[in-house]
N, C-alpha and C positions, 0 to 999 in steps of 0.2 A: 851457204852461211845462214845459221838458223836467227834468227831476232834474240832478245833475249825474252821477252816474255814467252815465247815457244819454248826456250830452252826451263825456263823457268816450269812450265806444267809438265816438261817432261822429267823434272828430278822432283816434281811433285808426288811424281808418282810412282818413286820410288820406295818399295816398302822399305820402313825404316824405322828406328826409334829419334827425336829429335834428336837427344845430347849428342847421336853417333853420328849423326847426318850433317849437322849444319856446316861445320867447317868446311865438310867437302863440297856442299850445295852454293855457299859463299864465296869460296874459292875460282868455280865456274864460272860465279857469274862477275866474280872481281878481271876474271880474265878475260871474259867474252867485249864486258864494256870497256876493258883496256881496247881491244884488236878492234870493235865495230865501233865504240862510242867516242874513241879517243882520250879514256877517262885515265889518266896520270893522277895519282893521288892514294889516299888514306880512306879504308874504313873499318870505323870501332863499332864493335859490338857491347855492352853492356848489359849484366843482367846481375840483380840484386845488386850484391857488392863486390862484385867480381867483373872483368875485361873478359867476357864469353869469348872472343874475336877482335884479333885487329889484323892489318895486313896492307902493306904497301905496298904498290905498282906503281912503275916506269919512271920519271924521270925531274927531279926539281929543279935541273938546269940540264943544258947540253952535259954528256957524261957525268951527269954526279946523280946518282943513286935515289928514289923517293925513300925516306924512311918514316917510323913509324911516329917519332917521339920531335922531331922537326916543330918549331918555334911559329905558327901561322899569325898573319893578322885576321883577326877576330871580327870585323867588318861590324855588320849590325847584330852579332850574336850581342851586342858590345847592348843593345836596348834590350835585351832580357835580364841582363845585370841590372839595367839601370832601372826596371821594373821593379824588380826584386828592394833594393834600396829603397824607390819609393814607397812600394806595400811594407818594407817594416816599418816607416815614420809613421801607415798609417794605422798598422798594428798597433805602434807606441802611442797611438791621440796626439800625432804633432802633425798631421797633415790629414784633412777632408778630400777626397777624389772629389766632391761634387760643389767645393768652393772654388775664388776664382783665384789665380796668380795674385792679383792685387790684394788680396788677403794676406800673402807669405811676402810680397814685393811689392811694397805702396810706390817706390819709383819707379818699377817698368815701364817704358814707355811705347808701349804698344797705345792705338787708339783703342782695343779692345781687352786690355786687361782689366778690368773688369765681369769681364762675358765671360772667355775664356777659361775652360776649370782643367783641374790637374787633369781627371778623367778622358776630357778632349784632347788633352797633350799627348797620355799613353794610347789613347785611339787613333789619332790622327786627323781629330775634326776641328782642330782649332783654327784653319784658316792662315792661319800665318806664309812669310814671305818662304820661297823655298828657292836653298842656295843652287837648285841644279838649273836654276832660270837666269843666276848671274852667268854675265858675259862670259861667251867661250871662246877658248883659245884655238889654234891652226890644228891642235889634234882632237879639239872636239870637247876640252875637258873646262866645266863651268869653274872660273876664276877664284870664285871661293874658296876649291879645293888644291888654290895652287899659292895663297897667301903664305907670306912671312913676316917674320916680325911681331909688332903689336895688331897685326891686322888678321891674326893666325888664331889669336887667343878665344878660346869656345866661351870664357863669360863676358871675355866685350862683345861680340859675336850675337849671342844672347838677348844683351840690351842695345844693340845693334842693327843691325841685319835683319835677324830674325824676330825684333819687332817694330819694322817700319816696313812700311805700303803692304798691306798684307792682300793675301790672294783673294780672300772670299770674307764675309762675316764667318763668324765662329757656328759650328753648325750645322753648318749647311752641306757638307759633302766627304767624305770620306776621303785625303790626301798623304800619300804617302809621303814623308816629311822631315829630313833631317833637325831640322830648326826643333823639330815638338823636343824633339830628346836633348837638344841644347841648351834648350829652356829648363826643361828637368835638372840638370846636371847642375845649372846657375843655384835653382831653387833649395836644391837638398844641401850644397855649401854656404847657402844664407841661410837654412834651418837649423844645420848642425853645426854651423861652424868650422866645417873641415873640407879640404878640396877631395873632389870627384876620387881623384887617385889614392890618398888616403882612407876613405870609405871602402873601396874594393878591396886594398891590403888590409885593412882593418875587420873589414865583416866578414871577408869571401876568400883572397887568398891567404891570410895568417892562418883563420879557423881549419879551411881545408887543405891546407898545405899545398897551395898549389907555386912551387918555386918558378914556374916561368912564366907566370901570368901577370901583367900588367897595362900600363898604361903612355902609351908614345904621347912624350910633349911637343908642343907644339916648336920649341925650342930643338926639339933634336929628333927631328920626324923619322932618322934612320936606323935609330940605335932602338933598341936592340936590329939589329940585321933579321929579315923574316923568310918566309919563304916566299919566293918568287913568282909575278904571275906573268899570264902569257894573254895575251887578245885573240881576238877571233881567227887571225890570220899568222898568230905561231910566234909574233913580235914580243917582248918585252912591254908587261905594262907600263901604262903611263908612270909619270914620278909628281907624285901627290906629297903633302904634306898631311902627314899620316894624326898628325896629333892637333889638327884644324878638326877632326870630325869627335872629339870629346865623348861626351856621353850618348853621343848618337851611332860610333865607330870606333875609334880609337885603342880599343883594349887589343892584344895579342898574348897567344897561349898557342899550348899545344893539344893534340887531340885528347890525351889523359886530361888533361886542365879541364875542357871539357865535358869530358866524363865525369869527372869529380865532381863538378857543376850542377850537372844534371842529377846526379844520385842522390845530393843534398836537397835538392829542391823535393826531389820524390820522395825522400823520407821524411821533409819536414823537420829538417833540421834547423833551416835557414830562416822558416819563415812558419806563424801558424797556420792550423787546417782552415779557418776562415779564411784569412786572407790568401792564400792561395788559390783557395774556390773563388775568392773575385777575381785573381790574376788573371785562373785561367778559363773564363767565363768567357766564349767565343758570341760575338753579336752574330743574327746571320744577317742582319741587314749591309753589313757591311762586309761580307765576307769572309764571315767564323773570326774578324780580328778582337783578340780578344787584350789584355795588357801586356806590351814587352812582346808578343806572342801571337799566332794563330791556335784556335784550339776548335776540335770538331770532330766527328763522328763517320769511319769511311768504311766499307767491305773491302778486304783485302781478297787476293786468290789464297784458298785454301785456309782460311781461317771461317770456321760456323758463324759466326755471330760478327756485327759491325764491332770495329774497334775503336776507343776513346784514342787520340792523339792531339797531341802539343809538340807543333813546329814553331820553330826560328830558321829562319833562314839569311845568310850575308851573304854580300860582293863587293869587291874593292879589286882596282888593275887587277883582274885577272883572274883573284882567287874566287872561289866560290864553293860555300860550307850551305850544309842542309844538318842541320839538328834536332830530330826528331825523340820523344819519347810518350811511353806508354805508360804513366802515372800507376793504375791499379796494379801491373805487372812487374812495374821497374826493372821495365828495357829500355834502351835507350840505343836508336840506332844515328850515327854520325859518319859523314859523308864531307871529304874534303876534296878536292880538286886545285890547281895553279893552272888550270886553261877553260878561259870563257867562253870556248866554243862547246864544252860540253853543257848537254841538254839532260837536265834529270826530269823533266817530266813532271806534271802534276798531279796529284792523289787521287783526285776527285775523276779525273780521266781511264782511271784503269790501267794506267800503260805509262811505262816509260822508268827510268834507273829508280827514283825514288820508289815505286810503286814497288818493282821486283826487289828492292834490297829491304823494304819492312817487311813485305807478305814473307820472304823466306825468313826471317828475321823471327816473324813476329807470331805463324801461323805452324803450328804442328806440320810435321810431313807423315800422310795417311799410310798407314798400314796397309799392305798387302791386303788383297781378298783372299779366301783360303780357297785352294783350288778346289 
């Protein structure tokens, strides 16, 4: 049984023209990581303004089919959205990245709003409390994510939760953090006036017609019905209240949504070419996090030259989505899964399913030598 990176240099070297190759190249390796990696799910190919590839494998429940166009929960794609909202306030001069909360919310009651600036919020350096440290339950799941009621709500939550007894001063360390995006989400409905969920139908899905993207309340954590995850050991993920994670989680769509997503961002539809060079301005102090997003510079197999990439990645019970694209080229390669035991790997490592589904994705397949 070959790996897949093996399998990978071996239809690398297949002579070929790309447009004829890829489906078959993608195909292989959508199959190889069905049978070795366990990977049940969705992957989209995108390139300019066209679906290059899509294709589902194995299974969204016991006998029910994986299909292509299936309704996911959106996990933390949900803070590339909520990036995106903030860089237009800041396009429009109604929000400074480098002022504090207490500038836009003189009552937050953080002891630190003051310090705190938006910028720390979309990076992750604000310091603040982080709901995965409240108390856990017999199957391990911090309480936070299992609230109802008024105790559910992402802007009591907000001035709340996530700003009392905070982890660290503002600053000081890079913290990955649901609370930063909660906070977000509070801010842009006391800037604009309007709730988190009407902002997303109003800027994102009316404009690009994305009909099954939205936002779970915290009132009706089940509806729309999603796709299903699975844990490490093949169970039914936990049951979270899916519309407790707001502007930090909470959105769901399908893999076209998306796509749509992502192709508006690369053409600059959504947002201008300034403000998106701040979005996507990757620190590397903190490990290429850049706003909403990772962004950074990698060598693929079989591509000449390092390539520019912009990830998002989520997880929520079970699912697990990788969203990557390639801004100068507008491709955009996406990766869904419903079982957490599947492993994509990291970029920067050379190896492993994320690696092999951009390099073939992203990188020509070489021409024969002439005998």
């Amino acid at each position: 049984m070959r790996p897949l990176a093996a399998l990978l240099l071996a239809l690398l070297a297949v002579g070929a023209a790309p447009a004829a190759t890829l489906a078959p190249r993608l195909d292989a390796l959508v199959e190889l990581a069905h049978r070795d990696r366990h990977f049940d799910g969705v992957v989209l190919i995108g390139r300019d303004d066209d679906i290059a590839y899509s294709r589902a494998i194995g299974e969204e429940a016991p006998g029910v089919p994986m299909r292509t166009d299936s309704v996911w929960r959106l996990a933390s794609l949900t803070k590339q959205v909520t990036a995106l909202l903030v860089m237009q306030q800041v396009a429009a001069g109604t929000i400074d990245l480098d002022s504090p909360v207490s500038r836009y919310w003189p009552t937050w009651p953080s002891p630190h709003a003051g310090q705190i600036t938006i910028r720390m919020l979309l990076k992750h350096m604000s310091g603040l409390a982080d709901p995965e440290d409240s108390p856990k339950d017999a199957q391990g799941v911090p309480g936070f994510y299992r609230a109802r009621g008024a105790l559910a709500s992402p802007m009591r939550n907000a001035a709340g939760y996530c700003a009392l007894k905070p982890r660290t001063p503002p600053g000081i360390e890079y913290h990955y953090n649901n609370c930063d995006y909660l906070v977000l989400g509070a801010l842009l409905q006391i800037i604009t006036g309007q709730s988190y969920a009407d902002l997303v139908q109003q800027r994102i899905a009316g404009p690009l017609g994305l009909d099954h993207f939205g936002l779970f309340s915290p009132a009706r954590p089940d509806s729309p019905a999603t796709m299903p995850g699975y844990d490490t050991e093949g169970r039914p993920g936990p049951r979270l209240n899916l519309g407790v994670y707001g502007a930090a989680g909470s959105l769901f769509g399908t893999p076209q949504d998306i796509w749509r997503f992502d192709r508006a961002l690369m053409a600059g539809t959504l947002l201008d070419a300034a403000a998106t060079a701040e979005m996507w301005k990757g620190d590397p102090a903190i490990g290429m996090t850049a706003l909403g997003a990772w962004s950074y510079t990698v060598a693929l197999a079989g591509c000449p030259d390092p390539v520019a990439l912009v990830e998002r990645r989520g997880a929520i019970g079970g699912i697990q989505i990788r969203n990557f694209f390639e801004p100068s080229a507008r491709i955009a390669v996406i990766l869904l899964t419903n079982r957490a035991a599947v492993d994509f790997g990291e970029i920067w490592q050379g190896k492993g399913l994320s690696y092999d589904f951009l390099s073939t994705a992203l990188c020509p397949a070489p021409t024969a030598p002439n005998p």
